[in-house]
Steps between C-alpha positions, in 0.01 A plus 500: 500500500143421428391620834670863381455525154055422621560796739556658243253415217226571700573843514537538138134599337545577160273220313819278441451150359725171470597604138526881588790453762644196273547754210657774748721143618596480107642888564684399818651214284601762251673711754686214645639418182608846452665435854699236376588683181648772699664319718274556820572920505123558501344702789310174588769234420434164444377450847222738435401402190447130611315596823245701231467198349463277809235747607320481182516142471378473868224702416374330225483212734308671796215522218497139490585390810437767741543321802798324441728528768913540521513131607325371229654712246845398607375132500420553105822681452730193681323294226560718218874523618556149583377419140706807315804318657426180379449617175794729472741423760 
């Protein structure tokens, strides 16, 4: 995904910044929850919606981290996961 969603970004010239494409994440969020209020009969769904939000959220990170790779990203996400399961599972 990161290896996309960079193909991507660096296309995209219009004097973004971190906070910019976290507040357009914050309307993503808002448009999933209508999603799930409407029980998914959107034009986007609730698939959509989340990839915005992935896309955003990927972004943000390629600001930070622009050479991160898919590899290492997944290595970060395992860890996230493996501790969300012990905390909630």
């Amino acid at each position: 995904m990161i290896t996309q969603v960079r193909h991507y970004s660096k296309k995209i010239h219009d004097g973004r910044t971190p906070e910019s494409i976290f507040n357009h994440m914050i309307g993503e969020c808002k448009e999933l929850q209508d999603e799930l209020q409407n029980g998914n009969t959107g034009v986007d769904g609730v698939s959509g919606e989340v990839a915005d939000i992935i896309a955003c959220a990927i972004d943000i990170l390629l600001f930070y981290d622009p050479d991160i790779t898919d590899s290492e990203f997944e290595d970060i996400l395992v860890s996230k996961l493996i501790k969300w399961k012990e905390k909630y599972g």
